[in-house]
N, C-alpha and C positions, 0 to 999 in steps of 0.2 A: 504494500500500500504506500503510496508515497505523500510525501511532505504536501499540507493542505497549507495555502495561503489564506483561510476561512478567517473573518474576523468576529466576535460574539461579543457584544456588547449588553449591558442587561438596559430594560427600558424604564424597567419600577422596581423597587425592591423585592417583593413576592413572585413576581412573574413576567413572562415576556424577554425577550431579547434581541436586538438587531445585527443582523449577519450582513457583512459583509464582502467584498473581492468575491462575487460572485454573478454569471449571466447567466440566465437558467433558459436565454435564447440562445446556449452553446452547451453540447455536452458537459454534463457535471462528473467530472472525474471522481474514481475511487475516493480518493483521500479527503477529498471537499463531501463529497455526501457523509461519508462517516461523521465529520465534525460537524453538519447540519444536522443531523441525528442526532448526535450526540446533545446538541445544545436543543434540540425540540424536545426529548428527554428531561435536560434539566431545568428550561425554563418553561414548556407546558403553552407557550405560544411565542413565533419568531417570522419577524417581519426582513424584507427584503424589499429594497425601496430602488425605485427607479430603474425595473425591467422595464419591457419590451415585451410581450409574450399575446402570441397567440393562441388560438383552441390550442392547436395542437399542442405547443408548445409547454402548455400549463399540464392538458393530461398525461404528455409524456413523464413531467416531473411527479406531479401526482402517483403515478404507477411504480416509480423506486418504491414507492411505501407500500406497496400490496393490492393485491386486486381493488377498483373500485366501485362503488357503492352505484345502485341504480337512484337516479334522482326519483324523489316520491312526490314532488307537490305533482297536482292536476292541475294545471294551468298553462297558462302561455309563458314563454321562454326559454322551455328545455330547447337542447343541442337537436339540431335535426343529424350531427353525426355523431356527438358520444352521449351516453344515456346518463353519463355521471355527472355533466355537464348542463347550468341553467344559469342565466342573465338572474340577478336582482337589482332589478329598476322599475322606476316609476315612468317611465315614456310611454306615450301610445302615439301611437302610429295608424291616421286612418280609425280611431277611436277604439283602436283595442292595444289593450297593454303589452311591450314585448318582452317582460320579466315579470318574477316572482315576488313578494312581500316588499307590495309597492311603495307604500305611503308612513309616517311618521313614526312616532317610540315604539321600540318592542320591549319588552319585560327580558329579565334574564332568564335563559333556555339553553338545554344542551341538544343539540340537533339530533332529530329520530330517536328517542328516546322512548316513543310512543309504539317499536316495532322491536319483531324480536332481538336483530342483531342490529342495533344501532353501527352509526359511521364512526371509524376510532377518528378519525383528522377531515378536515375542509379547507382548501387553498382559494383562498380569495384574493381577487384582482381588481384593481380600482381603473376603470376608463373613463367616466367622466365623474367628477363630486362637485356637490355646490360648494356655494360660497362658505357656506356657514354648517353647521348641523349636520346629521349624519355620522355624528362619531361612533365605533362601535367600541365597546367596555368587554374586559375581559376580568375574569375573576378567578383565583385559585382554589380548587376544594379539595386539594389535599392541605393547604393549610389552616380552610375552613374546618374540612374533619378535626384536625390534630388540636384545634382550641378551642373545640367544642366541650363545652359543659362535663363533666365525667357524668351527672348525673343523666342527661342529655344522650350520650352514648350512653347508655344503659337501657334508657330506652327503646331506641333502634335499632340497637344491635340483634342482626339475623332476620328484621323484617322487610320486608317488601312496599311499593308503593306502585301505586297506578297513576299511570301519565297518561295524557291523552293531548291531542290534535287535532283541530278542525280549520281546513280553510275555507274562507269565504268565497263568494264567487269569482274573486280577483286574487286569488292565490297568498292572502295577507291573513293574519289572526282573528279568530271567532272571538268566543269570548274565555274569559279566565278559566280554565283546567277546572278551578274549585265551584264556579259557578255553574261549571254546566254536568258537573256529579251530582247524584246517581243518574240520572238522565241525558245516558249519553248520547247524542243526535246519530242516526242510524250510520253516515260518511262519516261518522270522526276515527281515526284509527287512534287505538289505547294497546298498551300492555303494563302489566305487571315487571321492576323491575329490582333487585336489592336498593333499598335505601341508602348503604355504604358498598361499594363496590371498590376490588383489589385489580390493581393497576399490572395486567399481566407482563408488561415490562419491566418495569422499575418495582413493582413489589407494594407500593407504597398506597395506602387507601386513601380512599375519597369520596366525599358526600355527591349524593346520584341521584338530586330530587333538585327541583327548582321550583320556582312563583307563575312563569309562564305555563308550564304543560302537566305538574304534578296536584295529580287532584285529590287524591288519599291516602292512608295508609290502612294496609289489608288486615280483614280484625279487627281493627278498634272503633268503638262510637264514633260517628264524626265532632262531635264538641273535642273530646280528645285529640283524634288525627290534627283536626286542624289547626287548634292551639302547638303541636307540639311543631307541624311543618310551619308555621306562622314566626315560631322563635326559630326555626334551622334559617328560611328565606332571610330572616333581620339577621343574622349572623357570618352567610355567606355572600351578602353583599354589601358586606362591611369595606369601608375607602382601601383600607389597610391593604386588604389582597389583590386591589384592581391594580387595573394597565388600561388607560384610556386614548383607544387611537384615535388622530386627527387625520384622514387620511387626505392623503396627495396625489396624482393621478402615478399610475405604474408601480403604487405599492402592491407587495403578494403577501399577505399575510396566510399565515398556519397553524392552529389549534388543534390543542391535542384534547379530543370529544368528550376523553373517557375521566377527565380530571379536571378541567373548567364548564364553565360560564361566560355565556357574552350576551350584551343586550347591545339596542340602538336608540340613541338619540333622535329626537324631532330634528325635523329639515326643511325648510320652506317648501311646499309643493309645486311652486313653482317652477323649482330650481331639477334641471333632469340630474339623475343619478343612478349609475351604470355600471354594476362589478359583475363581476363571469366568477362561478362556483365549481368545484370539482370537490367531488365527495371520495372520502377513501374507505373499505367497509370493515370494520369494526365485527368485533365477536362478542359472543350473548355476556352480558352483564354476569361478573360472577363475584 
């Protein structure tokens, strides 16, 4: 393996990092991928600012990391040539949209969380951003898990939660996971998943429920479930473990599915907003 020129920078203290000396519109050598690994490993999400990249070029890097994921919204903007492949923006064209989860905030969420084998990673690429707004937040939950409450872990531990998903007709957020339990609308796709799930790489655990898609915990009364998800959501999206990106156009951002959190900021609607997604596919929650 030879000498990697990789630069790793961290972006917050808890997490994120930016990489360096590297075109990913040019084969990525042995030694640079290992240390792009290596540092997606340590810091759980890692930005690459000022590619170039097109479809291909993003699925090709996408596919080092392992087979990828079939994109699941039903909407407008998937890849008419790779299936892992979908636009998130707010354009429309001729008055239909040519991307996915068009328009303003979203709540913190872990992607596909609501199917059996969620995505371990998602490579996002920025082509057009507005002016303002549109940041997306990232959060740690392995360092959520490890400063959680002991009593708190005590109670979780070994149990499961139900996530659930619904898009609208424009490919964007129904309404809250907790709002629309036990009555789940017939299209929403749900699964049961561990509430702390073990990071098959690193070893290391991690909180595996969120405010966007987590609607309760299996067993217990809902007064209970939801008091106790109520204290997990205020505690994993505590300032402390975020990484708030601003992005710029030709940033690649990469999260790793199985251990954060990301939400999004409001963005004038005015303003078009255009990133291309490639999902990577991830194994059953354990």
């Amino acid at each position: 393996m030879g000498q990697s020129a990789v630069g790793v920078h961290k972006l917050a203290p808890e997490i994120g990092a930016e990489i360096t000396g590297v075109d990913l519109s040019q084969p990525v050598g042995e030694g640079d991928f290992a240390a792009i690994t290596q540092a997606f490993h340590d810091h759980c999400v890692i930005l690459l600012r000022g590619q170039q990249l097109d479809e291909p070029h993003q699925v090709a890097f996408a596919e080092r990391f392992g087979p990828l994921a079939r994109a699941v919204n039903r909407n407008s903007g998937l890849s008419q040539q790779y299936s892992s492949s979908f636009l998130i923006s707010n354009v429309r064209e001729n008055g239909q949209l040519i991307g996915a989860l068009p328009d303003g905030e979203m709540l913190f969420h872990s992607d596909q969380c609501y199917v059996e084998r969620p995505c371990m990673a998602a490579l996002l690429y920025s082509i057009e951003i507005p002016s303002q707004g549109g940041d997306t937040l990232f959060a740690n939950m392995y360092r959520a898990y490890e400063t959680l409450p002991q009593e708190l872990k005590a109670k979780i531990d070994g149990a499961k939660a139900i996530n659930i998903f619904e898009y609208n007709e424009e490919g964007g957020y129904g309404d809250a996971a907790m709002d629309l339990y036990p009555q789940i609308p017939p299209n929403a796709k749900h699964y049961a998943h561990p509430i702390v799930r073990t990071h098959p790489v690193t070893g290391r655990k991690a909180l595996y429920v969120n405010r966007g898609m987590t609607a309760c915990i299996e067993g217990l009364a809902r007064a209970e479930s939801d008091e106790i998800l109520r204290r997990i959501f205020d505690h994993q999206e505590r300032p402390e473990f975020q990484y708030v990106h601003r992005w710029r156009v030709g940033d690649l951002i990469m999260w790793d599915n199985r251990c954060t959190l990301h939400a999004r900021s409001d963005f004038p609607a005015t303003e078009r907003r255009i990133l291309r997604r490639v999902t990577v596919l991830g194994e059953v929650p354990a």
